[in-house]
C-alpha positions in Angstrom: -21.3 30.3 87.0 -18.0 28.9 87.8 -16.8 25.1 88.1 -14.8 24.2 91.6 -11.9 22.0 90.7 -10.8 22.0 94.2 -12.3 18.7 95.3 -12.3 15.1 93.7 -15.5 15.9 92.4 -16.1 19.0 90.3 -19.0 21.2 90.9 -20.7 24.4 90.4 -23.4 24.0 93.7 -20.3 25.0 96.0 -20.4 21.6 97.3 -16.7 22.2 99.2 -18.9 24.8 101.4 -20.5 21.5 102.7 -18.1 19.0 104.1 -20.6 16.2 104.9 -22.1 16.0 101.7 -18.6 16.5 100.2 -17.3 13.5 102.2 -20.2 11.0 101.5 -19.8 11.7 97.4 -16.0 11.0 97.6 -16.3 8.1 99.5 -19.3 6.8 96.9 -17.2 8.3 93.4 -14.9 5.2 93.8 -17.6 2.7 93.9 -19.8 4.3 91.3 -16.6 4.3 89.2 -15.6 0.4 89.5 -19.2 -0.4 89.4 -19.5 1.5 85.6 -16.3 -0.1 84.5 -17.6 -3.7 85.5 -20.8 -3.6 83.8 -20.1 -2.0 80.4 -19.7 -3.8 77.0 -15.5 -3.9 76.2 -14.1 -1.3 74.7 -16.6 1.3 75.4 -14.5 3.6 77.3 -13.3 4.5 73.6 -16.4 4.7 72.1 -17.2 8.8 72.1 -20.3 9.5 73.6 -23.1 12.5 73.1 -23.9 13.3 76.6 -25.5 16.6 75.9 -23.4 18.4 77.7 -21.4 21.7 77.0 -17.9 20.7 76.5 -16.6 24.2 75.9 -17.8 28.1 75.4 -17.1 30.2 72.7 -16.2 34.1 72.7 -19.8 35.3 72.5 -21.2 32.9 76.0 -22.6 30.4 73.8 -22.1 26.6 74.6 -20.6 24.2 72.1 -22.1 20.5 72.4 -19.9 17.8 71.2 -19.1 14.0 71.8 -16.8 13.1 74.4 -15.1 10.1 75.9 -16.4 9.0 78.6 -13.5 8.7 80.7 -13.0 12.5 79.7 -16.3 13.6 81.2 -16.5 15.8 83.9 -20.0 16.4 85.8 -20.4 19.0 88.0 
């Protein structure tokens, strides 16, 4: 399965193949974005979270889970 980096948003549901749905999600990101930055506790952007979510692959296929920033996440 590969990741598209080729839009604001990256994805692995082809999501550039489908302009409206492409559009309305860039148009929302922004919003979604100030929105989480207003409401959380200071500092937390620095706090590293478990989001159970593969942050890398090794050699062999097998996902490695780790904490990440949150800033650093990248859904798709």
């Amino acid at each position: 399965m590969n990741v598209s980096y080729d839009t604001q948003i990256p994805n692995n549901v082809g999501l550039s193949s489908d302009k409206r749905v492409l559009k309305a999600l860039e148009k929302w990101h922004p919003g979604y974005i100030n929105w989480w930055n207003d409401l959380i506790p200071e500092n937390f952007q620095q706090s590293l979270v478990y989001l159970r979510t593969a942050v890398s692959v090794d050699p062999k296929g097998w996902a490695k889970f780790d904490y990440v920033k949150m800033p650093e996440y990248r859904w798709g």
